[in-house]
C-alpha positions as CSV (number, residue, x, y, z in Angstrom):
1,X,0.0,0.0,0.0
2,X,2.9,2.5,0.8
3,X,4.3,1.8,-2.6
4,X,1.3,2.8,-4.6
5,X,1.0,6.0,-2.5
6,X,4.5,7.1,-3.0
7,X,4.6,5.9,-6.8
8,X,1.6,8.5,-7.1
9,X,3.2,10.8,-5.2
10,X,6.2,10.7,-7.0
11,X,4.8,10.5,-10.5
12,X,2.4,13.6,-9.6
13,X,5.5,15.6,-8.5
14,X,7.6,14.2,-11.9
15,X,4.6,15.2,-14.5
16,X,3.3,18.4,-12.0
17,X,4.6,20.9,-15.2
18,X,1.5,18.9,-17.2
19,X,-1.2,20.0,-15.3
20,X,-3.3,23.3,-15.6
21,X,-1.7,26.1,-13.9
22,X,-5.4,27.3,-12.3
23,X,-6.7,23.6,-11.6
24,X,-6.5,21.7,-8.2
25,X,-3.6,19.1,-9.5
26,X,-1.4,21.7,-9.9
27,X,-2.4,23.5,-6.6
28,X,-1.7,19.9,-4.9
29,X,1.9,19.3,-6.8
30,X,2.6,23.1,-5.8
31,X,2.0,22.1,-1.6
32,X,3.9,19.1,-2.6
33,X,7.3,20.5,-4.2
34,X,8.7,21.4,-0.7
35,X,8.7,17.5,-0.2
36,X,10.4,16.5,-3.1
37,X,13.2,15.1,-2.3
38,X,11.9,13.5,0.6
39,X,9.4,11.7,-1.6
40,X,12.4,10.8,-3.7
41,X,14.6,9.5,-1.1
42,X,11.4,7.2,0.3
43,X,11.3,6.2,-3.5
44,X,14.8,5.0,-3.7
45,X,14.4,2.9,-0.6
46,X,11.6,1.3,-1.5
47,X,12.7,0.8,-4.9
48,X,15.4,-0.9,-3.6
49,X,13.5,-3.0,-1.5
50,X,11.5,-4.3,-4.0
51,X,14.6,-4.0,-6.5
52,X,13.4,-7.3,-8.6
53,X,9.8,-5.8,-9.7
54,X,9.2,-3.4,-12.5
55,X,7.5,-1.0,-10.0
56,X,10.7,-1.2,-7.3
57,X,12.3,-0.1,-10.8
58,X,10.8,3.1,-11.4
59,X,10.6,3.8,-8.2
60,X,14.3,3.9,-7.8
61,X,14.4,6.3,-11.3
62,X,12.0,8.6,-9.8
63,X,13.8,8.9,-6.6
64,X,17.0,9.6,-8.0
65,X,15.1,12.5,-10.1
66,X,13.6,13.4,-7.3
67,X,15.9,13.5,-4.8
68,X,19.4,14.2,-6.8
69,X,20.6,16.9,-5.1
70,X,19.3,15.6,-1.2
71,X,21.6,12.5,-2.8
72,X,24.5,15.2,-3.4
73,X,25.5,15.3,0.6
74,X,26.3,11.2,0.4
75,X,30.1,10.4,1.0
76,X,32.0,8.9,-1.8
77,X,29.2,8.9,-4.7
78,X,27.0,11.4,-3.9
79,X,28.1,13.3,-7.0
80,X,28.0,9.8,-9.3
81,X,24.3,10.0,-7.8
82,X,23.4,13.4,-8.6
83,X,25.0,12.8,-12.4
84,X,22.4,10.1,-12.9
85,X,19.8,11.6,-11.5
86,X,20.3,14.8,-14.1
87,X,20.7,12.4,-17.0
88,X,17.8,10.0,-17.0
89,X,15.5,13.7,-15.6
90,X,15.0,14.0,-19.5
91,X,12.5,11.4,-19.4
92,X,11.2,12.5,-16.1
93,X,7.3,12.7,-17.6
94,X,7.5,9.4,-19.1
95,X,9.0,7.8,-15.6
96,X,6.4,9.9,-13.5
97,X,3.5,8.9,-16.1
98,X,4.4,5.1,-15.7
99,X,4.6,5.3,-11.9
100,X,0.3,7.2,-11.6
101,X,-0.7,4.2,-13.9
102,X,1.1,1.7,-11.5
103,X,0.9,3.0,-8.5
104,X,-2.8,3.1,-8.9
105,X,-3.0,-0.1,-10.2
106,X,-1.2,-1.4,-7.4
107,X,-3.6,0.9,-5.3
108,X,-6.6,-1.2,-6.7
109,X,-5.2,-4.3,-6.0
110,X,-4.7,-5.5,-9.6
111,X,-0.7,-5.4,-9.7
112,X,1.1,-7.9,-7.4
């Protein structure tokens, strides 16, 4: 259940420039930006928790969007971290698009 609400979370705050600037999506991702990284940290934890399903997956690529520069203050490879997280933030809609549909499919029960 956790994983579903931080995929949503995180795929809300990855495709917030989408919705309408006046509409109550984009009021919601606005209250949720100052959160951002801490969504994207939970992400990467849980990601790598469930590492071996496609959901743990994109979970980890969303954190790392997320939460590249939080990931900037860890010793040795923070900067590595912070790197990948700029590179794959290109395709930050798709990833955040992906991670709605199956966090609220995993919300509904129908994704193991």
């Amino acid at each position: 259940m956790i994983r579903a609400i931080v995929a949503i979370l995180a795929g809300m705050l990855l495709v917030g420039e989408l919705f309408n600037q006046s509409g109550r999506a984009s009021r919601f991702v606005d209250n949720l930006r100052p959160f951002d990284a801490m969504i994207g940290i939970t992400a990467i934890v849980l990601g790598v928790l469930n590492l071996f399903s496609l959901l743990g997956l994109l979970l980890i690529l969303g954190g790392l969007v997320l939460g590249a520069r939080a990931l900037s203050t860890v010793p040795n490879v923070g900067d590595d971290l912070v790197r990948a997280g700029d590179k794959i933030g290109g395709f930050r809609v798709l990833i955040g698009s992906v991670l709605i549909v199956m966090g609220v499919l995993r919300f509904l029960g129908w994704l193991l």
